[in-house]
GUSE-677767 format. One record per residue: residue number from 1; residue in three letters; chain; x, y, z of N, C-alpha, C, O in turn. Coordinates in steps of 0.05 Angstrom, whole numbers, plus 5000, padded with zeros to 4 digits. Atoms other than C-alpha are relative to their C-alpha. Layout:
<rs>
NUM  ALA  A  X  Y  Z  X  Y  Z  X  Y  Z  X  Y  Z .
...
</rs>
This chain:
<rs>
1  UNK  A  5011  4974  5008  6969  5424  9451  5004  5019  5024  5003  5012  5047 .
2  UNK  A  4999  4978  4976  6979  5490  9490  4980  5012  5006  4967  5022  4988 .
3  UNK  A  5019  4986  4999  6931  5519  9529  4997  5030  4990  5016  5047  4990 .
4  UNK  A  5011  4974  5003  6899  5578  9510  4998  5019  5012  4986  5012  5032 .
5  UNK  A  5014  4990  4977  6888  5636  9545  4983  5022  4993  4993  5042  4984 .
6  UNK  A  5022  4986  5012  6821  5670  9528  5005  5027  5014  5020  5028  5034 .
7  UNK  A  5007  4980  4989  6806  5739  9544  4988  5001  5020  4985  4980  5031 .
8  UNK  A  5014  5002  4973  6768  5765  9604  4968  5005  4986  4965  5021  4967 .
9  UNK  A  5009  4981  5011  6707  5777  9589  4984  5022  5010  4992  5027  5033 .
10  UNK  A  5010  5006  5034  6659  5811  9555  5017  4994  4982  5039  5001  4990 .
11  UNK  A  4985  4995  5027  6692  5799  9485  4976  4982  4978  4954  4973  4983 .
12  UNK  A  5026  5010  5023  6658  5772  9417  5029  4978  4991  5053  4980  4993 .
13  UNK  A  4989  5023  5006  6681  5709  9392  4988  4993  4975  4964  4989  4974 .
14  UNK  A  5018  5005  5031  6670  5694  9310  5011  4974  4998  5035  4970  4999 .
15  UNK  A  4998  5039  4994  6666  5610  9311  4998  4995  4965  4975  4998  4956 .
16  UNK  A  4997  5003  5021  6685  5597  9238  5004  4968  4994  5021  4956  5007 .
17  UNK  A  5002  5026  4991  6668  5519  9218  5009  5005  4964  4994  5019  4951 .
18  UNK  A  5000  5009  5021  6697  5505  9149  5012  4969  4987  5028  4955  5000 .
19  UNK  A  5003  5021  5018  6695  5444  9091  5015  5005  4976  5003  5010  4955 .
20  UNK  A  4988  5009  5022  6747  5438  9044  4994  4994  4970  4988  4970  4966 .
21  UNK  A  5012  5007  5033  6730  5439  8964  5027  4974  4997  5021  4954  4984 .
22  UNK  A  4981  5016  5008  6803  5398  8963  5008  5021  4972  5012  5008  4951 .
23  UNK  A  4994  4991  5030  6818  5444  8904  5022  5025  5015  5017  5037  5036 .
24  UNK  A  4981  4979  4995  6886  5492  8905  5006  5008  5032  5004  5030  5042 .
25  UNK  A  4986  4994  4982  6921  5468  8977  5018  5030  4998  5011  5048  5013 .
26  UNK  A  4989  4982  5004  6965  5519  8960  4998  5014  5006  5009  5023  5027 .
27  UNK  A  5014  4966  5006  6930  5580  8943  4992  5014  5026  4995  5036  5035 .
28  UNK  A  5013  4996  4967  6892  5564  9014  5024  5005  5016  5028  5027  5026 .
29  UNK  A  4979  4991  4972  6953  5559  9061  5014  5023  4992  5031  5029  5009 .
30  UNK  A  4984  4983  5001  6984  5613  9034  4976  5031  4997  4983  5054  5002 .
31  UNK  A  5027  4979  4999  6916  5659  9027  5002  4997  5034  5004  5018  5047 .
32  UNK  A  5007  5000  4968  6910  5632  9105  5014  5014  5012  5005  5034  5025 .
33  UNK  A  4971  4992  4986  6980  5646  9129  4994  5044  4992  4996  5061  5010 .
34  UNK  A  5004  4982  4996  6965  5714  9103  4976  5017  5016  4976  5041  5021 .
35  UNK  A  5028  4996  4999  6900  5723  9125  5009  5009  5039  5005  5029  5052 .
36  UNK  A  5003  5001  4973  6919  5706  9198  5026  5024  5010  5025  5038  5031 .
37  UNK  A  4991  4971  4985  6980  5759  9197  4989  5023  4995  4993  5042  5010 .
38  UNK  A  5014  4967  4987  6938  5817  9182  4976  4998  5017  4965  5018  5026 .
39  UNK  A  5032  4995  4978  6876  5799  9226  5023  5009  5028  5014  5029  5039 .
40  UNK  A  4994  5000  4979  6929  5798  9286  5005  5034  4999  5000  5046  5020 .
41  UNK  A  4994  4972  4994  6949  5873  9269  4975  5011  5001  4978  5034  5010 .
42  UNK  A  5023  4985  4998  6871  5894  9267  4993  5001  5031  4993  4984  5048 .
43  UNK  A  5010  4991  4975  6846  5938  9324  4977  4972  5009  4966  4954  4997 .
44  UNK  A  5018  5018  4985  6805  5902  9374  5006  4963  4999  4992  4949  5014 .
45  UNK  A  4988  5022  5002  6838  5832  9357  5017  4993  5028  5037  5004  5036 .
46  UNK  A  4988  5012  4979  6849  5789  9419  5011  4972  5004  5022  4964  5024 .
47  UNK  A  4986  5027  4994  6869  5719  9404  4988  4977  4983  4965  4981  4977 .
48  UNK  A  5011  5016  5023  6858  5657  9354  5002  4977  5018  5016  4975  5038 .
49  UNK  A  4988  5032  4990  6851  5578  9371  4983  4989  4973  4963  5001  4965 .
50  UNK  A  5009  5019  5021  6835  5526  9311  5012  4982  5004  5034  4980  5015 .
51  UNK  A  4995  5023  4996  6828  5459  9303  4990  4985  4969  4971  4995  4956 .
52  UNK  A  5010  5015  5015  6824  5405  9248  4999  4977  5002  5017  4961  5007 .
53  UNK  A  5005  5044  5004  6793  5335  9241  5019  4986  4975  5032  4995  4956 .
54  UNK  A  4990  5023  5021  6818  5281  9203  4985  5003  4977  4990  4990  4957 .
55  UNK  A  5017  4996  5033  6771  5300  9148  5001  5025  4985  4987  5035  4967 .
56  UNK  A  5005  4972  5015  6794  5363  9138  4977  5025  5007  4979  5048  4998 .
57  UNK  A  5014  4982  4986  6742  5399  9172  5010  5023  5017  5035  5019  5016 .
58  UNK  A  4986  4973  4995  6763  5467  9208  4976  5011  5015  4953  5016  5009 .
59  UNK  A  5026  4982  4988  6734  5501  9264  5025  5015  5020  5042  5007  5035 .
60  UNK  A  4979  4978  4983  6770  5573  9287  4980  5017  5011  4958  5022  5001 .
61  UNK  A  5009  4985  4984  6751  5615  9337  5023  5023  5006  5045  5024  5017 .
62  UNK  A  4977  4966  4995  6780  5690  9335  4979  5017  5018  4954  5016  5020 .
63  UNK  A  5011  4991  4966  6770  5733  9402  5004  5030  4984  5020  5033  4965 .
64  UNK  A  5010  4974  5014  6748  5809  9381  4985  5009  5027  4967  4998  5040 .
65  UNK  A  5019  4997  4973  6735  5861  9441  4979  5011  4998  4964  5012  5017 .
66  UNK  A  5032  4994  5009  6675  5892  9400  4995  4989  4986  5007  4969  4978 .
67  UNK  A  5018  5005  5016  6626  5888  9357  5018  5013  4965  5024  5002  4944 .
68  UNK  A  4980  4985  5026  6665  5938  9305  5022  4990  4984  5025  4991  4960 .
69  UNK  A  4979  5011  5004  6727  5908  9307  4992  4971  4974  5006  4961  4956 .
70  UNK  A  5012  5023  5018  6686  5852  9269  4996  5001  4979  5006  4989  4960 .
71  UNK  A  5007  4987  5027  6656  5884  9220  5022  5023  4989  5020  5026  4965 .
72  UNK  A  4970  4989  5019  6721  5931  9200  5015  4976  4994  5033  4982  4978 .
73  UNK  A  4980  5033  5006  6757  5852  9193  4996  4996  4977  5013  4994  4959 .
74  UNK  A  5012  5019  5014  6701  5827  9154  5001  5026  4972  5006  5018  4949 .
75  UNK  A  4988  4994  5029  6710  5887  9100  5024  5019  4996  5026  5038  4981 .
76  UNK  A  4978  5005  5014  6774  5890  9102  5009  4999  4964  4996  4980  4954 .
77  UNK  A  4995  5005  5031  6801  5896  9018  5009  4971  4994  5000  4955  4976 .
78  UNK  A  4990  5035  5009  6842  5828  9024  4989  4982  5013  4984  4961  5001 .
79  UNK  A  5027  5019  5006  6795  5794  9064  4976  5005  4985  4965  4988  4971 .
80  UNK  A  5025  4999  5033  6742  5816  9019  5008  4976  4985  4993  4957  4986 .
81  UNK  A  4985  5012  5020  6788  5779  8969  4995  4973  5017  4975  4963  5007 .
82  UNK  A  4989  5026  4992  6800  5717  9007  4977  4988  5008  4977  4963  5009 .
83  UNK  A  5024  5005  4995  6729  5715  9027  4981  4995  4967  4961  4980  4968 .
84  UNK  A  5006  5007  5024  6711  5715  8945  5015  4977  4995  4999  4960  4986 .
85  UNK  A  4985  5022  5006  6766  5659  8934  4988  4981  5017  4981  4962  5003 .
86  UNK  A  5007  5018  4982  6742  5618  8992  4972  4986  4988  4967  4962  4990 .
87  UNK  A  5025  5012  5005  6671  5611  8961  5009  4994  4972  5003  4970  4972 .
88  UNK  A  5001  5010  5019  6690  5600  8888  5023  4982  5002  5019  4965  4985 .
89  UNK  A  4980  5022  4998  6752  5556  8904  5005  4981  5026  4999  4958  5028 .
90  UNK  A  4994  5020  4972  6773  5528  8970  4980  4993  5015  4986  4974  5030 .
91  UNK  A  5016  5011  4981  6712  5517  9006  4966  4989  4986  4947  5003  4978 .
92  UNK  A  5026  5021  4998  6656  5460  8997  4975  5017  5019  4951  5016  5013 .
93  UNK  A  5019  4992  4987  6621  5500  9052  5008  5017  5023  5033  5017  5025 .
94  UNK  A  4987  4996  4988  6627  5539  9109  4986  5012  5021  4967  5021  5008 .
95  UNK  A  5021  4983  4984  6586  5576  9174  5027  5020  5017  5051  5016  5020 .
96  UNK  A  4988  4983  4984  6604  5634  9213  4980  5016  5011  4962  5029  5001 .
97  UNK  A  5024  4993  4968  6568  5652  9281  5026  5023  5017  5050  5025  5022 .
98  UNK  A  4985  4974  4982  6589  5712  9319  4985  5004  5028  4962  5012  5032 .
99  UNK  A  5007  5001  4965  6582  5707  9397  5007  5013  5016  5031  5012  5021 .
100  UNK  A  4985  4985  4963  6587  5752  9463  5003  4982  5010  4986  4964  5009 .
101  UNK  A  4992  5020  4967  6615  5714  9515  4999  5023  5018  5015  5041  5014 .
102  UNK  A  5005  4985  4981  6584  5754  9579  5017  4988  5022  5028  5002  5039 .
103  UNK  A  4984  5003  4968  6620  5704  9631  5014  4973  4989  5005  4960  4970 .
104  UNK  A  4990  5025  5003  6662  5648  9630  5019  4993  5024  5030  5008  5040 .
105  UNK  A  4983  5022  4973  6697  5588  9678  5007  4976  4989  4999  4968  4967 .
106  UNK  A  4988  5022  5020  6734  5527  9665  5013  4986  5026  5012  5000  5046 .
107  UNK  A  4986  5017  4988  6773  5474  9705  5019  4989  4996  5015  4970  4980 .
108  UNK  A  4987  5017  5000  6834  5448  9708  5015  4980  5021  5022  4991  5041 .
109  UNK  A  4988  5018  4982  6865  5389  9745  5025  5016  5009  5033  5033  4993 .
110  UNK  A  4975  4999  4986  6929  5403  9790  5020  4972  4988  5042  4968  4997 .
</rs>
């Protein structure tokens, strides 16, 4: 895997944990794949990382340098849409937490 390279911060970070209904692979990767090229053209958009388990579980983290930038994402017309499909089809479940990161540090080996 490649590292990442987070913003500086401040920035807001929306930690998206989702559960799989298993219903219409499809519909999902191709709702996703869209999903993720227009968030990258939205103002204030600074950077994605996701990960999935072996069970299908899903946890993304998208980097946002306000508060605004968040909420113009979230009603968005086609996420609107993809955000109605997600609850009646593709997703068993799902949380989304929205975080400042005031400071951050990290380590790596040489």
């Amino acid at each position: 895997m490649q590292p990442f390279t987070r913003p500086e911060p401040p920035y807001y970070a929306v930690i998206i944990t989702t559960e799989s209904s298993g219903e219409d692979a499809d519909g999902y990767a191709e709702m996703s794949g869209r999903m993720a090229e227009l968030g990258v053209r939205q103002p204030g958009y600074l950077g994605r990382e996701s990960l999935t388990d072996a069970s299908g579980q899903d946890l993304t983290v998208i980097y946002y340098a306000d508060e605004e930038s968040i909420v113009a994402w979230k009603a968005h017309p086609e996420h609107l849409e993809a955000q109605r499909l997600g609850r009646e089809r593709w997703y068993g479940a799902y949380t989304v937490e929205v975080a400042r990161v005031e400071r951050a540090y990290g380590f790596r080996r040489a």
